[in-house]
N, C-alpha and C positions, 0 to 999 in steps of 0.2 A: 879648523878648516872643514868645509864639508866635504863629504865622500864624495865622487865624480864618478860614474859611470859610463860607458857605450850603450847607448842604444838603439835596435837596429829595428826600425818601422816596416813590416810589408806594407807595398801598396802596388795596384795594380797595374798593371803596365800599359805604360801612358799615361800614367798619374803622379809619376813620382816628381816632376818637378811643383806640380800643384800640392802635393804632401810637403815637401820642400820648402816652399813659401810659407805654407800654415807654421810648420817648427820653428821659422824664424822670426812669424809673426807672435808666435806664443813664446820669444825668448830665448830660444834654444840656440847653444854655440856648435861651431865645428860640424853644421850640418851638409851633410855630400849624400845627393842623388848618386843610388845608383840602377842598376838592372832589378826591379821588382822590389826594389829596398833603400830607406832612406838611413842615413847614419847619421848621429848626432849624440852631443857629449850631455849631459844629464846630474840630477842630483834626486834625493829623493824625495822633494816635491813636483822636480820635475816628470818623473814615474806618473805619480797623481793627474797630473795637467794634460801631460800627453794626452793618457786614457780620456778624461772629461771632455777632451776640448776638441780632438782631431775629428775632422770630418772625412778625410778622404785616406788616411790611414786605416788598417785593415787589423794589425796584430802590432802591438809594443810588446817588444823581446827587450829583454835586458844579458848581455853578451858578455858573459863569463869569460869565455877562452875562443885564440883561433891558432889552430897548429898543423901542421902538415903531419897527413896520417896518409901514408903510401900501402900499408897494411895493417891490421888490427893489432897487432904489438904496438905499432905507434902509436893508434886510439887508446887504445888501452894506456895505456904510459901519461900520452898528451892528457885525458881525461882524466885521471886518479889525480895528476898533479894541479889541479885546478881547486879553487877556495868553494869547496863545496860547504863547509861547516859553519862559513860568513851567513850564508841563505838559508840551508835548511836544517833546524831542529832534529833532535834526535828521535822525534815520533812524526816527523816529516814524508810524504807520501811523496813518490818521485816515480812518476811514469815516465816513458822517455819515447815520442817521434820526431821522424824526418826524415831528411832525403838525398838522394845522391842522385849527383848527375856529372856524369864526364871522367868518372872516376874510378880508380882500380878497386875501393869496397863499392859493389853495386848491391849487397843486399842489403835492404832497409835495415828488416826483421835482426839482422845479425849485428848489426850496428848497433840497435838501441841494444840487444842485450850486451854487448859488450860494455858501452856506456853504463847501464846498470850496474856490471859487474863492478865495475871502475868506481862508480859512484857509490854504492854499498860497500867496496871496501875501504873506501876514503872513511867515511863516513862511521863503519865501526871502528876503525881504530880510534877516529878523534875522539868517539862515544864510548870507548873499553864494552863492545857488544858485538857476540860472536852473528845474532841476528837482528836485525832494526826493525821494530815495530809496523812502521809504516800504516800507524792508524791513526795520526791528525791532518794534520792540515796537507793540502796536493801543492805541491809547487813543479807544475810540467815542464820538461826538458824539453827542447826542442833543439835537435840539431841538420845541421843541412851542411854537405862535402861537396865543392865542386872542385875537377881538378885537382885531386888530391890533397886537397885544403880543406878541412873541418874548423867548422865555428859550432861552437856550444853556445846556449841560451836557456834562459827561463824564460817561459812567459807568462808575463804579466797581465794581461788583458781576460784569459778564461775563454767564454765565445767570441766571438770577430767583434771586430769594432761595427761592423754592418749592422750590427745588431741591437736597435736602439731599444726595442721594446715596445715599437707603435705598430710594426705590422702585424695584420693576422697571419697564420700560417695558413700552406696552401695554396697561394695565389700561383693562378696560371703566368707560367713566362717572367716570372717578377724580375726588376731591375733593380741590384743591389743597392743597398742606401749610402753606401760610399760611392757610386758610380755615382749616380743623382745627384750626390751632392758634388763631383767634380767637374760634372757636365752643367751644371749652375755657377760653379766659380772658372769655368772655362768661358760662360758668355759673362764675365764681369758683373754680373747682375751684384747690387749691393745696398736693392731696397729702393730705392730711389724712383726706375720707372715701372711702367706696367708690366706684369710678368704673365705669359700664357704658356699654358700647356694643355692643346687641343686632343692628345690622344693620353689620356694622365691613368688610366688602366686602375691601381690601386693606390694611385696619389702620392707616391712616392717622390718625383720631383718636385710638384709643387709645395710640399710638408716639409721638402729638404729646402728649397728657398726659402720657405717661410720661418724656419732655424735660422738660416744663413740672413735675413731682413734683420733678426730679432738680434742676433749675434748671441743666442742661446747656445749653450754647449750640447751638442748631443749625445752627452754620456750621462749626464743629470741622473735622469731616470733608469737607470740602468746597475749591478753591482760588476766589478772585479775582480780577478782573482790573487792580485795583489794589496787587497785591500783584508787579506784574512793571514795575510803573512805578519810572524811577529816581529819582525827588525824593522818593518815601513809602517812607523806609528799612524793611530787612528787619524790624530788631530793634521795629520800634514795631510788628510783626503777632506776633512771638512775645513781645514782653509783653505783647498785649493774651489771647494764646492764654492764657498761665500764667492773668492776671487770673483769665480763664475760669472755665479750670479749678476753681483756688482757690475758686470760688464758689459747686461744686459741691456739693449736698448728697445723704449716705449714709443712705439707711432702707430701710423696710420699704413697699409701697405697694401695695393694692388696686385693682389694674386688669386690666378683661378686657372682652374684645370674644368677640361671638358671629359666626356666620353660618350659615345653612341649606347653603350649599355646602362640601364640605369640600377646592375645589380654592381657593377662596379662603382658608378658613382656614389654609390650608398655605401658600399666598402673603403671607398675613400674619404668620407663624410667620419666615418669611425675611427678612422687613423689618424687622424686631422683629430678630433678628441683626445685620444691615446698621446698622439703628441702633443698635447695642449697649445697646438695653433689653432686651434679653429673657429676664434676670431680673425683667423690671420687672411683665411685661405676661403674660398666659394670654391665650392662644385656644382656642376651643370651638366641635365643632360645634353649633350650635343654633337651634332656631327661636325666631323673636322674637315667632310668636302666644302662646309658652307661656312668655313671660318671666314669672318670678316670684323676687326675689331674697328671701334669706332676713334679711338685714341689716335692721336698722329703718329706717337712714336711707342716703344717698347720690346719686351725681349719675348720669346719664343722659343722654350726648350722642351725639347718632347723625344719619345721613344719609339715612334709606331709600330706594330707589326710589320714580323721582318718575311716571311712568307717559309721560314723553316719549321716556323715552333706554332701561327695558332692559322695563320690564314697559307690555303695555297701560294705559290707562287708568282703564277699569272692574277690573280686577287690580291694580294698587295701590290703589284705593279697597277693596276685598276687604281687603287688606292694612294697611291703616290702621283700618278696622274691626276686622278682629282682634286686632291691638295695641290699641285702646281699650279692647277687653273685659280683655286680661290687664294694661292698666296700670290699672284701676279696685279689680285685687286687688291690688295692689302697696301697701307699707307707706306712711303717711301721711308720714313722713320723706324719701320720696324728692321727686326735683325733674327735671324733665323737658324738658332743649332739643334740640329738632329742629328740622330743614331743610328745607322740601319747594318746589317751585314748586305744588303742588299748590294751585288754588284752592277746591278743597271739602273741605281737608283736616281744618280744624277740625267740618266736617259728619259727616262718615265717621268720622271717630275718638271724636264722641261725647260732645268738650265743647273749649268756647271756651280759648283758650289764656289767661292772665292777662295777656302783653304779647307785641308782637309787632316783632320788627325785622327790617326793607328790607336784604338782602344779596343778593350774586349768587354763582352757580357757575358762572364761566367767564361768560358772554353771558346767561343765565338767569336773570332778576329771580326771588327767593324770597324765602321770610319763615324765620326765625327763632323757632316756636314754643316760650313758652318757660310751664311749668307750673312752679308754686314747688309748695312742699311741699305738698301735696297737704292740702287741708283747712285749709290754714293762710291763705290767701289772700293776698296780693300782698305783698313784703317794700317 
């Protein structure tokens, strides 16, 4: 029988049903949205697939223990009595963060070392070792108390899943690529019609549709951190790689990002490389007051400057006015999701959005406005 697992996906808030869906589209049983976190039962290919495949997942945890710890004796006790010697080797490196909220342990600092202490001595008695090496391989703890409820985990992923490997670093105000890719699977986009992104900064939306056209996994190019672990053999990461692959699809796809700077557009030109769409995708210089596409129908996902981070205030309101005049001549077939923290943004731009949903960028509460076909009113 295989071994079955928890495992607990961050994702970000207002994303978790869109994380939700992908898990169950990749397979996955027992999967429950919750608050910042998706749960679902696992095997250890499914470890492998997670990582490769999620687009709008953030971190795959894999979740050891959860117990109520009302003070560090409990932690203590709760964590020692956990299968620490299943995961990590006896030359096993074990760091340990996280976090507490609502909860009688409120030090981080004091928690992880308690967990350490716990974990090292679990670990030398299984190993007859007064002191543990801790010079191969890192397999990071991660734990998080709310309410006096502690969960323990590994994490399996290393850096964020945001982290595909195509952007440069640096970029001013960037938009995470699990964001991007959820605000593309929030307009249903699936390859099919024209896709625009009039303010595409360093291409990250368009790059992230152009994944999502292709049904490319955006972990491909990327390594693991459970990929160095020795209990989750190689061959279950390169069959889930083939899987991937295999599941790739070949066409033809309508996608383009504009921007008024042409050091961005050239920065997005390179990413679009790095990600190897760049057959997929055009970039343009262009201004997004004078957007006018010629097509009858198609999708519209974009980020603009929100007037906190690159332009003024009253300059992004300019800017959002201007875009309402040139999306009011735009064809009745298009359909319009934007991002903004902007709270007068439905004012400026010159009509109420049809529906509206609660995301962040980075620490920045925004909305999600989202306009359906234009004259057609709410699907």
């Amino acid at each position: 029988m295989a071994l079955e697992y928890m495992l607990s996906v961050s994702a970000r808030l207002g994303l978790e049903g869109v994380c939700a869906d992908e898990l169950r589209r990749l397979g996955f049983d027992g999967v429950q949205a919750e608050n910042g976190r998706v749960l679902c039962l696992s095997d250890n290919p499914g470890i492998a697939r997670a990582n490769l495949n999620l687009r709008t997942g953030e971190r795959v945890l894999l979740r050891l223990g959860r117990f109520d710890a009302p003070d560090f004796d409990a932690l203590y006790q709760g964590a020692r009595g956990l299968p620490w010697e299943e995961f990590i080797p006896r030359d096993g490196a074990f760091p340990v963060r996280g976090r507490c909220l609502d909860s009688a342990l409120t030090s981080e600092q004091r928690c992880a070392a308690v967990i350490r202490a716990a974990v090292g001595d679990a670990l030398g008695a299984k190993y007859g070792l007064e002191h543990l090496p801790e010079s191969g391989v890192e397999y990071l703890i991660r734990f998080f108390v709310f309410k006096d409820v502690m969960e323990v985990c590994l994490d399996t992923s290393g850096e964020g899943l945001h982290k595909r490997g195509y952007r440069a670093l640096g970029v001013i105000a960037p938009l995470r690529e699990t964001l991007a890719a959820g605000l593309v699977m929030l307009s249903r986009y699936r390859g099919k019609d024209p896709f625009r992104d009039p303010f595409c900064g360093s291409g990250t939306i368009p790059i992230e549709a152009a994944l999502i056209a292709k049904n490319r996994a955006p972990g491909l190019d990327r390594s693991f951190a459970a990929q160095r672990w020795s209990w989750l053999p190689s061959q279950v990461w390169a069959d889930e790689c083939e899987r991937a692959i295999d599941l790739e699809y070949h066409g033809d796809y309508d996608i383009w990002g504009g921007d008024v700077d042409p050091a961005a557009v050239e920065l997005s030109k390179a990413n679009a490389v790095k990600a190897g769409v760049e057959e997929l995708v055009r970039f343009e210089v262009a201004d997004a007051t004078e957007f006018s596409p010629s097509e009858p129908k198609g999708r519209v996902v974009t980020n603009p400057p929100y007037g906190e981070r690159i332009l003024e205030r009253k300059e992004a309101e300019k800017l959002y006015a201007a875009f309402g005049r040139a999306w009011r001549k735009v064809p009745k077939g298009w359909s319009l999701y934007l991002l903004s923290s902007h709270t007068e943004f439905e004012r400026t731009f010159g009509r109420s959005a049809d529906k509206k949903r609660k995301l962040y960028n980075g620490m920045l509460k925004c909305d999600l406005f989202q306009y359906f076909e234009r004259g057609e009113g709410k699907k």
